[in-house]
Structure formats: structure tokens, C-alpha cells
DRENTOR-922756 format. One line per 4 residues: for each residue x, y, z of N, C-alpha, C. Coordinates in Angstrom, 2 decimals, padded with zeros to 5 digits. Layout:
% residues N
X Y Z X Y Z X Y Z | ... $
% end
This chain:
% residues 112
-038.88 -006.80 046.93 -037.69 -007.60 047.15 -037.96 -009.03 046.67 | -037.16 -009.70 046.33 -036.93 -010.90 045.62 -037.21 -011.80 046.70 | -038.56 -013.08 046.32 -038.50 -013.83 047.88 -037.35 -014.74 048.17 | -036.57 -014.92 047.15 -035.43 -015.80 047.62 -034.33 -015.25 048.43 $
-034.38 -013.86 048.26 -033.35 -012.63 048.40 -032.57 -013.15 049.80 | -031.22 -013.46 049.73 -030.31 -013.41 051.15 -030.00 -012.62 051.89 | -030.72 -011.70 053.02 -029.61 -010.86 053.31 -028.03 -011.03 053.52 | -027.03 -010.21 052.85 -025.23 -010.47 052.97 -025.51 -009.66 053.86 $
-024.24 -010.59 055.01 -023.87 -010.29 056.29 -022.40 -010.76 056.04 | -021.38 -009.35 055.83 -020.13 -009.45 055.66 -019.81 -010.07 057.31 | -018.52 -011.26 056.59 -017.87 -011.82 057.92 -016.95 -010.98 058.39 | -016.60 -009.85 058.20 -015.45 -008.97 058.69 -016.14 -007.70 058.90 $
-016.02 -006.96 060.00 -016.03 -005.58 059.64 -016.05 -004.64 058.65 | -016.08 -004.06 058.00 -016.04 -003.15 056.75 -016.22 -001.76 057.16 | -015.35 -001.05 056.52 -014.71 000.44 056.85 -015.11 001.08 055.36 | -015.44 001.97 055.52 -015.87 002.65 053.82 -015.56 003.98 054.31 $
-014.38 004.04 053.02 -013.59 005.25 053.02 -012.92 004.67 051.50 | -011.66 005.98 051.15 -011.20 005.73 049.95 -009.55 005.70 051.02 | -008.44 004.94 049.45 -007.24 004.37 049.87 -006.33 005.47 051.09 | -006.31 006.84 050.63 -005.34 007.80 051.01 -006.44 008.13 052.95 $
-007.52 008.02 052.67 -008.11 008.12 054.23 -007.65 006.64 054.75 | -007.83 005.48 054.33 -007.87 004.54 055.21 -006.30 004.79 055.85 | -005.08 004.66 054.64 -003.62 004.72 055.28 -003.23 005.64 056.13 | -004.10 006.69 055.82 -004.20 007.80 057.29 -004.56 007.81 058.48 $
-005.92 006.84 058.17 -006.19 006.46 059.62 -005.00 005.04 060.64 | -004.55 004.37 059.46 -003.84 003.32 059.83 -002.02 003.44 060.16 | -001.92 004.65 060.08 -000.26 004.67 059.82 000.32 004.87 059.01 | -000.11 004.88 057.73 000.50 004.04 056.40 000.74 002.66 056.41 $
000.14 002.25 057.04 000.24 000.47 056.99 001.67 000.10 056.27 | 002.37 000.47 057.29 003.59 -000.10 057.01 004.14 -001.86 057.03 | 003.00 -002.81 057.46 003.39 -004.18 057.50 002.76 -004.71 056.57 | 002.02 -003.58 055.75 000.84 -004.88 054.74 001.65 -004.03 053.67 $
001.21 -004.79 052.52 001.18 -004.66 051.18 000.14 -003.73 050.27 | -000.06 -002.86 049.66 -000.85 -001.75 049.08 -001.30 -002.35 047.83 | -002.27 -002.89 047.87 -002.91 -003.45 046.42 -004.29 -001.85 046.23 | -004.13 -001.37 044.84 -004.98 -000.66 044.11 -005.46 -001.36 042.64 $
-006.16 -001.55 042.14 -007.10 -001.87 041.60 -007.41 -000.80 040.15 | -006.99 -000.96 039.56 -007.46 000.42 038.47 -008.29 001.45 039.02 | -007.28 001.85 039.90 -007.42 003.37 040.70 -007.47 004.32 039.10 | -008.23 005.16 039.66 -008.32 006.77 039.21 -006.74 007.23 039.65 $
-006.20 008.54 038.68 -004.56 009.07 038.54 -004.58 009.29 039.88 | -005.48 009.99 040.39 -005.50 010.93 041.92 -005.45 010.13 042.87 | -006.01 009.07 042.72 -006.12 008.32 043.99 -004.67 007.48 044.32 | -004.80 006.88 042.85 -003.38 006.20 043.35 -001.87 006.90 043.73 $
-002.01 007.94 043.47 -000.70 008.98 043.69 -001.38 009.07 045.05 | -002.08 009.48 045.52 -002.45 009.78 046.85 -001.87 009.07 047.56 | -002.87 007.70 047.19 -002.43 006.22 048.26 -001.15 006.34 048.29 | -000.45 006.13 047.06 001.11 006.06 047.41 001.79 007.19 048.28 $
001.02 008.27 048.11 002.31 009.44 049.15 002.05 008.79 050.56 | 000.71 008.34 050.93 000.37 008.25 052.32 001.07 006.54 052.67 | 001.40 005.90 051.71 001.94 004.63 051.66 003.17 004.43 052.63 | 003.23 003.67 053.39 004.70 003.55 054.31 004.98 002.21 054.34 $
004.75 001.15 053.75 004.82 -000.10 053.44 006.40 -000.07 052.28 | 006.48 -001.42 051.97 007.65 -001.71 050.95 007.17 -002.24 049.95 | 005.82 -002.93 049.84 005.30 -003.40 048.20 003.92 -003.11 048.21 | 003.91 -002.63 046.62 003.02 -002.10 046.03 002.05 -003.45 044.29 $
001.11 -003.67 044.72 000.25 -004.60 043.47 -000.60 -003.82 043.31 | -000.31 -003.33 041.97 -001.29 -002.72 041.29 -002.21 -003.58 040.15 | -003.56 -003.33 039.67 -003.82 -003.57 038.35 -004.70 -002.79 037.87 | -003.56 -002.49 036.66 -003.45 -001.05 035.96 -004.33 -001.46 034.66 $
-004.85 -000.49 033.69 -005.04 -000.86 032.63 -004.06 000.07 031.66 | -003.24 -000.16 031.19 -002.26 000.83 030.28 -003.19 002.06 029.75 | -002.24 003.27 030.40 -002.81 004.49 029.84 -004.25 004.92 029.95 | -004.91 004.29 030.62 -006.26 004.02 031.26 -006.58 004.41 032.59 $
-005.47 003.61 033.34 -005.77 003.82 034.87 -004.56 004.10 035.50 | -004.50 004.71 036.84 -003.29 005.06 037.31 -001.97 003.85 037.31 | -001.05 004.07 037.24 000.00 003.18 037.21 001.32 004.25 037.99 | 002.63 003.32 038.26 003.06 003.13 039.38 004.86 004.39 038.37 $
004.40 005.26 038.04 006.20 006.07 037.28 007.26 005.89 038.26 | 008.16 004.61 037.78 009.33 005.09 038.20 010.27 006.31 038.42 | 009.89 007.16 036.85 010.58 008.45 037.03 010.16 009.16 037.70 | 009.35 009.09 038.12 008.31 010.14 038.90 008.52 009.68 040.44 $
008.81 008.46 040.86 009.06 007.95 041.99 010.20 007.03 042.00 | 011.28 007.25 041.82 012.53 006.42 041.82 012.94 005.23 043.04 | 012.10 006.11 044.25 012.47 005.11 045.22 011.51 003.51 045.16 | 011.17 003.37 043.95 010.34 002.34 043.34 011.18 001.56 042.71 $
010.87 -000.09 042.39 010.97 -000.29 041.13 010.04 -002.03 041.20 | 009.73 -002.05 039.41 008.77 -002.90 039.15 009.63 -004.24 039.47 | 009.43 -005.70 040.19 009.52 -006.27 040.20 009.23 -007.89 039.90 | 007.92 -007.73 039.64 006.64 -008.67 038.62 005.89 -008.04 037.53 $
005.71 -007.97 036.78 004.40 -007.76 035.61 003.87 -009.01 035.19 | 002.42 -009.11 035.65 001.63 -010.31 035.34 000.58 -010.22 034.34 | 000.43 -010.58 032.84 -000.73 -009.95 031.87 -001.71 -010.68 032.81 | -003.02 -010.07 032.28 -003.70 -010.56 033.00 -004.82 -010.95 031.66 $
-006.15 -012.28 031.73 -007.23 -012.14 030.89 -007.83 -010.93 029.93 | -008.16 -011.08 029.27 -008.59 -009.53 028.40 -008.93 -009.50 026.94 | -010.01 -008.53 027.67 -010.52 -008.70 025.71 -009.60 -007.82 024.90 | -009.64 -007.93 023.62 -009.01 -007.32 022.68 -009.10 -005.50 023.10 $
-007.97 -005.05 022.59 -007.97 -003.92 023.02 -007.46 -003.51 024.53 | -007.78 -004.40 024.83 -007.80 -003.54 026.76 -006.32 -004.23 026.88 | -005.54 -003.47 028.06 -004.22 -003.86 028.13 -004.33 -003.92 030.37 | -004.51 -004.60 030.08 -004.60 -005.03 031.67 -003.57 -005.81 032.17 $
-002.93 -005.33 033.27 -001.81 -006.52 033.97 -001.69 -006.30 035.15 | -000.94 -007.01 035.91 -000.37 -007.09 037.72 000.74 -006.48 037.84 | 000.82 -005.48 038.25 002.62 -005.66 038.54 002.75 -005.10 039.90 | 004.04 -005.86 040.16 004.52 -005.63 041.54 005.29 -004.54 042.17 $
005.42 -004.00 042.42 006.52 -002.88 042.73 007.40 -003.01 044.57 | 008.50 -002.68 044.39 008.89 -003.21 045.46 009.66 -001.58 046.07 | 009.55 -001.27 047.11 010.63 -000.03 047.62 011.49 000.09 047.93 | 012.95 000.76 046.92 014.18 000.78 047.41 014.81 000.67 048.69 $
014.34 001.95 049.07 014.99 002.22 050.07 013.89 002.02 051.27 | 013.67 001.23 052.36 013.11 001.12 053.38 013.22 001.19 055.22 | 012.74 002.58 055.46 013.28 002.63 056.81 015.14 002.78 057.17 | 015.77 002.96 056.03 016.66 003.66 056.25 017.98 002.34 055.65 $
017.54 001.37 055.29 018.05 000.69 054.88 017.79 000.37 053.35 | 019.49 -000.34 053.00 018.93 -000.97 051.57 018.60 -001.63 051.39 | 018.04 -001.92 050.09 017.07 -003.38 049.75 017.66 -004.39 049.48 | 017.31 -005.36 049.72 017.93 -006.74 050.00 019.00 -006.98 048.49 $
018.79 -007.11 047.68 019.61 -007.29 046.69 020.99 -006.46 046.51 | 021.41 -005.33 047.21 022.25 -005.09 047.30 022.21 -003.28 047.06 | 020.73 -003.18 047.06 020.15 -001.45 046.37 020.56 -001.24 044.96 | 020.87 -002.17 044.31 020.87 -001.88 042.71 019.17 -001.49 042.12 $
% end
């Protein structure tokens, strides 16, 4: 071991599991927000079925990493896309996704 070496002592708790166990154990965390990370296809479809929240931040890499199909999930839609830094080639961005329909109501804009 390195003599300078720090032991890290996370200031929070830490839970190690993947997205679709944690929202299972939690409810679907319906008050927070679902950020995935250039999830794998599986995971992020997962997270999202187990998802019970209203916004979704992803960062996707185009055609690379899972991303958020409207057609495939209508009760979606993108509301930010943020490019993000990147080397040539790679297509990386933020985007936001927000949920139509929530808890039985429409979405603030009028459900368009």
C-alpha cells in the first residue's frame, strides 16, 4: 500500500445494488428524479418500468447506450437535450424527460 494512501470514508451510507433493485426496494421513488448514466439497454428499460417518479436525466451516448423511445414509451416526452463535452466521434448529451401523465393527472402544460 502506498504510504501516503487515505483511507475513503464515504460521508453517506452507500447501498450497492443496480437501478431496477434499488427502485424496488424504495417504491419507485416517486419524489426524486431518475438520473441513469450511460446505462446498458437492459438496465435502463428496467429502471424505467420500476420508475414511479415524473422526471427522467439521462446521459446517453447515441446508439451506444440506452436512451429514453418515445415510441416505445409515449407516456414520456423529452423536455431538455444538453450536448455535452466530447471527443470527436462520440455523441454524448443530457436530456431530460418529463412524464405525461402523473398519478392520474395531466401535465402541467395542458397534456399536449
Amino acid at each position: 500500500m502506498c504510504p501516503i494512501h487515505v483511507p475513503h470514508v464515504p460521508h453517506v451510507r452507500v447501498q450497492v445494488c443496480d437501478g431496477p433493485e434499488f427502485l424496488a426496494r424504495h417504491g419507485g421513488c416517486p419524489d426524486r428524479a431518475l438520473l441513469l448514466c450511460w446505462a446498458r439497454h437492459d438496465m435502463g428499460e428496467a429502471s424505467l418500468a420500476a420508475y414511479r417518479g415524473d422526471t427522467v436525466v439521462a446521459v446517453v451516448n447515441t446508439g451506444a447506450t440506452w436512451e429514453l423511445d418515445s415510441r416505445k414509451h409515449p407516456e414520456w416526452r423529452q423536455v431538455r437535450r444538453v450536448p455535452l463535452p466530447q471527443w470527436r466521434g462520440i455523441h454524448d448529451d443530457l436530456r431530460v424527460y418529463r412524464r405525461r401523465v402523473m398519478a392520474g393527472r395531466k401535465e402541467e402544460d395542458g397534456g399536449n
